[in-house]
C-alpha positions in Angstrom: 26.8 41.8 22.0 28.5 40.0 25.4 31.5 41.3 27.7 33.1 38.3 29.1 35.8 39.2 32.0 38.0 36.8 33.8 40.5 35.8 36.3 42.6 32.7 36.8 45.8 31.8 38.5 48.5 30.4 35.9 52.3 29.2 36.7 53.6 33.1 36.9 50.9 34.8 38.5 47.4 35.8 38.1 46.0 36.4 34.5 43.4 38.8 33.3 41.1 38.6 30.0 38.7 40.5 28.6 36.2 40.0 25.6 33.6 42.0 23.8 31.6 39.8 22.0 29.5 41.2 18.6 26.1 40.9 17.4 27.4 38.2 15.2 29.2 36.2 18.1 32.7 37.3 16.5 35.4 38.6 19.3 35.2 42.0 18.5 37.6 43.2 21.2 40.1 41.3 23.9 42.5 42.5 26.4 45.2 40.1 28.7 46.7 41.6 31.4 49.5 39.0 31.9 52.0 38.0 35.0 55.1 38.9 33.1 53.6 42.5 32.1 52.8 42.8 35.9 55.9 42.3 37.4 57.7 44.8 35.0 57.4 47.4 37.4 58.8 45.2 40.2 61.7 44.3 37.7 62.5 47.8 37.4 62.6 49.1 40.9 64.7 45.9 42.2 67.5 46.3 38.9 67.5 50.0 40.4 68.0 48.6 43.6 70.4 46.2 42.9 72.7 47.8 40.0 74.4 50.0 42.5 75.6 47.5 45.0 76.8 45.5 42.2 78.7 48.0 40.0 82.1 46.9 41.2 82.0 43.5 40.6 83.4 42.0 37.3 81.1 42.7 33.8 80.1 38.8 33.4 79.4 39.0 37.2 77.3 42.2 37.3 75.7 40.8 33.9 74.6 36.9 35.7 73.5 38.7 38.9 71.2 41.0 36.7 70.0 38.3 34.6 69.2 36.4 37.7 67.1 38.9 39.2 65.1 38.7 35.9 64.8 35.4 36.1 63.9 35.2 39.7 60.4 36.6 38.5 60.1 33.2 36.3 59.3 34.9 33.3 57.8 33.3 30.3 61.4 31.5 28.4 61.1 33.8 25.5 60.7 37.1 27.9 63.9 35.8 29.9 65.9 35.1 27.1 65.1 38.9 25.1 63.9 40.7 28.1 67.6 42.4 29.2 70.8 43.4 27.5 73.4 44.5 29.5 75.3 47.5 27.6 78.1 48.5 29.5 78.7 52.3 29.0 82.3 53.3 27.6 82.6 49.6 26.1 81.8 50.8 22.7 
């Protein structure tokens, strides 16, 4: 068997791979570190950040401004479109 590792730059930030190749030149085992995965962490800490200053403002309002923070981080289009939903509490 092989390990292959790599590195390359890609539109949203840097992405990692990894192979194990078999005896029989099959992928046996693979592992992506992606952008989007990445930049979850700095996701979170700037919606903490950014939430409080915020909470005042009108629900749509508070909703784009998140939304544009996520975006911001130019996530893949099907991460920005299912990545956040905004559930304001006592709305139920």
């Amino acid at each position: 068997g092989a390990r292959g590792v790599g590195a390359c730059d890609v539109p949203r930030g840097t992405l990692f791979h990894e192979y194990q190749i078999g005896e029989d030149g099959l992928v046996q085992e693979a592992n992506c570190i992606i952008p989007t995965g990445q930049n979850l962490g700095n996701i979170d800490r700037d919606m903490r950040a950014l939430v409080p200053t915020i909470l005042t403002e009108p629900q749509d309002q508070i909703r784009l401004k998140m939304e544009m923070l996520v975006r911001a981080y130019d996530p893949c289009i099907s991460c920005s479109t299912h990545f956040l939903n905004v559930k304001f509490v006592g709305d139920e």
